[in-house]
N, C-alpha and C positions, 0 to 999 in steps of 0.2 A: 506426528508434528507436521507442521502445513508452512511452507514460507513460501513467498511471490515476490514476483519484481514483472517489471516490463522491460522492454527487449534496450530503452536506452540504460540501464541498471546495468546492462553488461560490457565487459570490459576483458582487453588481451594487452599484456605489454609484453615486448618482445624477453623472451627465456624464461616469462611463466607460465601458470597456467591461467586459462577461461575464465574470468571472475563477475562476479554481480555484488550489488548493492542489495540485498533482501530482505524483506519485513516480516519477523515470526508474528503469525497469528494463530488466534483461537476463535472458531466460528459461535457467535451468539445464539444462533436462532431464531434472531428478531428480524424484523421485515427493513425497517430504516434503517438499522445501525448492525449490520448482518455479521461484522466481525471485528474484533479487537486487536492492534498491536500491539505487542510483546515487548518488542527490540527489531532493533538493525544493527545487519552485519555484513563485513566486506567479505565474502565465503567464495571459496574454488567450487565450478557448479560440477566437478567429480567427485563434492566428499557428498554428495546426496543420493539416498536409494532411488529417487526417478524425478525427472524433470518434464513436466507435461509443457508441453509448446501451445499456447490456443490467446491467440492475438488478432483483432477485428481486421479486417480490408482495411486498405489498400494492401493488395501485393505491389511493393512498391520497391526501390533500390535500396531502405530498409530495413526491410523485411527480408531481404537478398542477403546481406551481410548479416544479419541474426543468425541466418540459417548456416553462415558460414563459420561461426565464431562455435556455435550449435555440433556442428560436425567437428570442431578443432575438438570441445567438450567430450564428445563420443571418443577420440582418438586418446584421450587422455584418462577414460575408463569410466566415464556416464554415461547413462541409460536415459534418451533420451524418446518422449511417446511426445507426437508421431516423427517419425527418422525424418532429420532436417534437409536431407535430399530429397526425399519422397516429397515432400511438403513444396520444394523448388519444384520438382517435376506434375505438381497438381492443381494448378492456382484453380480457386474455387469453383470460378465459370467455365473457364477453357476445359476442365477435365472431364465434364461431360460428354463433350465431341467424342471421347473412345468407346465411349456405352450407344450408340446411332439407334438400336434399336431398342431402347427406351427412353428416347426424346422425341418432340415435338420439333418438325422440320424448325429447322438454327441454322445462321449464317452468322459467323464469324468474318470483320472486311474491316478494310479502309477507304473502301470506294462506295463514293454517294449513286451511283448509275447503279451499282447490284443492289443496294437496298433498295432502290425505285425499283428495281424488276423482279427484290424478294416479292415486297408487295403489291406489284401488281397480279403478282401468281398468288398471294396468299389472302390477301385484302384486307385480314384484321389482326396488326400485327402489333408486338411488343420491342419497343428499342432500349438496352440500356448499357451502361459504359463498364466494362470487364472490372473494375475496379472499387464500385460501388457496394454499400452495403447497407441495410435497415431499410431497403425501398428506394433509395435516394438514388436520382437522375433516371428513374424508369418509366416511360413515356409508352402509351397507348396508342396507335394510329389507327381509324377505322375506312372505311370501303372509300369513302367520300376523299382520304388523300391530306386533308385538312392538317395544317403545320407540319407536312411532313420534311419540308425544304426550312421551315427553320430547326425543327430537332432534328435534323440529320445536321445540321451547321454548328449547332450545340453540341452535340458527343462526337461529332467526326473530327470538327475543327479543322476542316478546310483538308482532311486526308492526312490529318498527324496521328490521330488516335483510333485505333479499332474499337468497332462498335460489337454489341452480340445484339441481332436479331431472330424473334419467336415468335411464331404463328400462338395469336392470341389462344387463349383453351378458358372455352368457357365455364370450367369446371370447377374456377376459382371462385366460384359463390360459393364454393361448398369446401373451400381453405385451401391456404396454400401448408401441404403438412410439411413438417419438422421430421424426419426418420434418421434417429438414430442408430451406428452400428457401433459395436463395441467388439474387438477381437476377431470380427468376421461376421459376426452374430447380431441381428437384429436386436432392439429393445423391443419389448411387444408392445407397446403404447407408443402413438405420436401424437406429434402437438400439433393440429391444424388450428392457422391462422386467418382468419375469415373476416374478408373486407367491410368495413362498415359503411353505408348511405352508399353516396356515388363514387367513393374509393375504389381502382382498381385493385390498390395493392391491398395483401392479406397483413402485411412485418406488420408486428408490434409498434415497434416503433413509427409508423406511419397510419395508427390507430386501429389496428385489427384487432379483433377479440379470438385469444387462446383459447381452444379449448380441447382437452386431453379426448384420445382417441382409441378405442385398440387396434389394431395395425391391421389391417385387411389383408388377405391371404397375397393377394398378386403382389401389392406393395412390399408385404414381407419376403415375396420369391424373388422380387429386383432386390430386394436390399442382400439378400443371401448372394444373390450373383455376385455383385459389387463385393460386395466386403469377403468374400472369398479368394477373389484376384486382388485387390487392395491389400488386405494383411500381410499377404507374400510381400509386398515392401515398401512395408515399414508401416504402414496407416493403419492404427488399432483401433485410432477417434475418429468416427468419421458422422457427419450430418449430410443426410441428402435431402432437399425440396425436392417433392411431389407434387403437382397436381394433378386430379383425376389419377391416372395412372403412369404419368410423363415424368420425369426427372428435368427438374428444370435450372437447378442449380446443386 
């Protein structure tokens, strides 16, 4: 049996338990109308055999309190994939910085003078804002320097917001992959997303064309890495971006 909610569905009043608002369904099969509800029901999220957590960007304040409501859940005897600490301590973009060598030189900042001097060391670089998701606010800069004083003014906002900057990788013609890890363990198929026309970005959502892959040996040895030290805590679901051979989200 399958129920869902989103993270505002949940609910703490003081001397109970963890509660949601949840809609039983049954998956159709069909493309448009992919599944059917059942019922709603106000349920303690401990009388359930497992609660999967997987909610889009922003990690935001939140998403912070999910996670917190999430851990009350666990303490209260649910099993909860992936453990709502681990999920605090990984936010999507930031968690690459511990993997260094299998990224493509990144700066993480809130100052507009170090991106000017990522890229003047780098020349053809990618900017986008930690909290984005589907492609959305991801900006190219090339050698020439061209808007780079208005998108740094866009995602920095005057030194309130840190940016993530990446040494552009031209290997995104040939997709940005999807690498799934489950339990530690690689999927052997990934999904590269590969930009269409003068698109930099691969996401779907940003009009990239899917298409399934089998997992090339090296990508498959980073993903073993990863999801070997990951499992230890708590992280059984995990998606890595690839490009070429780089981890880039």
């Amino acid at each position: 049996q399958i129920v869902a909610c989103e993270p505002r569905h949940i609910s703490w009043q003081s001397g109970g338990k963890v509660m949601a608002q949840v809609r039983h369904i049954s998956l159709t099969g069909e493309q448009d109308r992919w599944f059917e509800e059942t019922r709603s029901a106000l349920t303690a999220l401990a009388d359930f055999d497992a609660i999967v957590m997987r909610k889009d960007p922003p990690f935001d304040s939140e998403f912070f309190y999910a996670t917190h409501m999430l851990g009350q859940a666990e303490r209260e005897g649910a099993k909860v994939f992936n453990k709502p600490s681990a999920l605090r301590e990984h936010p999507e973009k930031l968690a690459i910085m511990e993997f260094a060598q299998f990224i493509s030189p990144t700066l993480v900042t809130r100052s507009a003078q170090d991106i000017r001097a990522f890229h003047a060391e780098h020349k053809d670089i990618i900017l986008k804002p930690l909290d984005g998701m589907g492609g959305m606010g991801i900006f190219r800069v090339g050698e020439d320097g061209r808007n780079l004083g208005s998108i740094i003014e866009t995602l920095n906002q005057g030194g309130s917001t840190s940016v993530m900057v990446q040494k552009f990788l031209s290997d995104i013609v040939h997709g940005d992959k999807r690498v799934l890890i489950i339990g530690g363990k690689p999927v052997p198929f990934c999904l590269a997303r590969i930009p269409q026309g003068n698109e930099v970005r691969g996401n779907l959502a940003a009009g990239g064309k899917g298409v399934a892959q089998p997992l090339a040996q090296q990508d498959k040895a980073i993903a073993e890495f990863i999801g070997e030290r990951l499992v230890q805590r708590g992280l059984l679901l995990i998606g890595l971006d690839v490009i070429g051979h780089n981890v880039t989200e």
